[in-house]
C-alpha positions, -999 to +999 in steps of 0.1 A: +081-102+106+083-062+091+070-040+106+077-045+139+106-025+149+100-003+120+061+004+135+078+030+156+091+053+141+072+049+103+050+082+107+088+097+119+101+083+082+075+088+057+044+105+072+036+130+040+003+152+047+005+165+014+007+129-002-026+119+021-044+143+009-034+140-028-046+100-022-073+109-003-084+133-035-077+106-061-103+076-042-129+104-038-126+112-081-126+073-088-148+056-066-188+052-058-206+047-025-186+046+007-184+012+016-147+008+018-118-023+028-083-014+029-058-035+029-021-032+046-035+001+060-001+009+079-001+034+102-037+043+090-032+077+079-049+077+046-076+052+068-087+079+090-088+105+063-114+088+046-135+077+079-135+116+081-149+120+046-176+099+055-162+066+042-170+035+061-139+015+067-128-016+071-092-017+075-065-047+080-030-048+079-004-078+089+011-060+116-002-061+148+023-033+157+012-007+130-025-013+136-023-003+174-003+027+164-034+033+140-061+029+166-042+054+190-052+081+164-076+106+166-103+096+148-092+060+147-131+050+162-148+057+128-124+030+114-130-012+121-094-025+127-083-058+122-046-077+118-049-098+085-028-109+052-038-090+028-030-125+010-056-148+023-081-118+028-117-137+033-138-130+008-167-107+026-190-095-007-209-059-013-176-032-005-179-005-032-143+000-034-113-023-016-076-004-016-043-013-012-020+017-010+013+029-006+032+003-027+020-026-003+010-044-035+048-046-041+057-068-011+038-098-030+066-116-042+048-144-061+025-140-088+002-168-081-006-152-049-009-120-068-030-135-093-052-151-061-056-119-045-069-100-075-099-127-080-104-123-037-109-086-045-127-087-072-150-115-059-151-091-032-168-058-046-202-051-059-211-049-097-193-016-106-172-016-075-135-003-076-101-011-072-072+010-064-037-001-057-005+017-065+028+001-075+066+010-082+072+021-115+102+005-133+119+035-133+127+026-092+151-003-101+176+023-123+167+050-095+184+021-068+205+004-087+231+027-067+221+019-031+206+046-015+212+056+022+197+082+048+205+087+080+195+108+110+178+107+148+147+097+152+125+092+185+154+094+204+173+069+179+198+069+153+188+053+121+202+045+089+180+029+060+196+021+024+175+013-007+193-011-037+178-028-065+191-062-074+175-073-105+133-070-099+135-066-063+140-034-039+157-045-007+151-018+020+171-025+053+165-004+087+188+001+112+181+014+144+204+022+173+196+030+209+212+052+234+233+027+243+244+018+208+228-014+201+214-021+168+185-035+159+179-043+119+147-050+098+150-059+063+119-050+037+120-070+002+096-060-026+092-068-066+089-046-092+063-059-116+058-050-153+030-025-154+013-038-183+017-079-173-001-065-138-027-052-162-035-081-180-032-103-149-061-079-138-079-076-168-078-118-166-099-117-133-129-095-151-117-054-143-114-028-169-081-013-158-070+023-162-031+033-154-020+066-139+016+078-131+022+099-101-014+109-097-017+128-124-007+113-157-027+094-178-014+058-190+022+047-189+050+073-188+082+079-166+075+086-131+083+066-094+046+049-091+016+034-116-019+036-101-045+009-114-082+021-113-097-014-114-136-014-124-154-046-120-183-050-148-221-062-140-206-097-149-179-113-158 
């Protein structure tokens, strides 16, 4: 199972104020009402950010790990927790937005559960209801093809963790050693999807999709993540 070891020291690794608010910014320009799920939350940072907006949460992720590191937050009681896969989400109607952030949409591997998901979501939201997920650009797999590597100390723990692209996958692999050397590993596999064939699988399932680049740039153009605005219509 990921994110189990890894739970522990993720905010250690990646926790990026700066990029929480820049996400927290881009839901608030793109979405209605306040009604909210959000799937493979993590850690919950961007979660509790938006309970603190006013949003009303729902959030799930597939680790029980990462969720009670989330609910030991402040501000953690304006969210509803849960442990689910974000695959076989049960479809619970009326949310005026669902999300699924921080390349989480990535660790799908196969597109008919992809393809599934997308109608669960949209099936999911009201009439005019929103979408937002973010994916890795292309541009990742020539980033990676030459493996990547960090290393440092950590929560009292040395780590490495190498990224390396092998064809349409990113294969991340965590190691972490004690204080008495032993090592534990955790290995992370996601694909890298063409951004327009994610479109039209979306567009097949009744959104109107629009595609940002890092935030900021409209459609299509070089950059390490696409962001889908999904919009569902009055009907399908």
């Amino acid at each position: 199972m990921m994110y189990q070891i890894l739970a522990r020291f993720y905010d250690a690794l990646v926790q990026d104020e700066e990029a929480t608010n820049a996400w927290v910014s881009f839901i608030q320009r793109h979405i209605q009402g306040k009604r909210v799920l959000e799937l493979a939350c993590g850690s919950g940072e961007i979660t509790i950010a938006l309970g603190k907006k006013g949003y009303r949460v729902d959030a799930s992720d597939i680790s029980e790990d990462m969720i009670e590191i989330a609910k030991q937050k402040p501000g953690a009681d304006m969210v509803s927790w849960s442990v689910r896969d974000m695959r076989k989400i049960e479809e619970d109607s009326g949310y005026d937005a669902v999300l699924c952030l921080c390349d989480s949409i990535n660790y799908i591997l196969e597109e008919a559960e992809l393809q599934d998901m997308f109608q669960r979501i949209y099936n999911m939201l009201r009439a005019h209801g929103t979408y937002i997920m973010d994916m890795h650009s292309v541009d990742r797999l020539a980033e990676f093809s030459q493996e990547f590597f960090e290393d440092g100390i950590i929560e009292g723990c040395g780590y490495q963790w190498t990224i390396q692209s092998v064809e349409d996958r990113l294969y991340h692999t965590f190691a972490f050693y004690n204080p008495e050397g032993k090592c534990t590993l955790e290995q992370h596999i996601q694909r890298v999807y063409d951004p327009v064939y994610i479109m039209k699988m979306l567009e097949a399932c009744g959104f109107q999709v629009a595609i940002y680049t890092d935030f900021t740039f409209s459609g299509i153009v070089p950059g390490e993540k696409y962001f889908y605005v999904c919009r569902k219509g009055e009907n399908r």
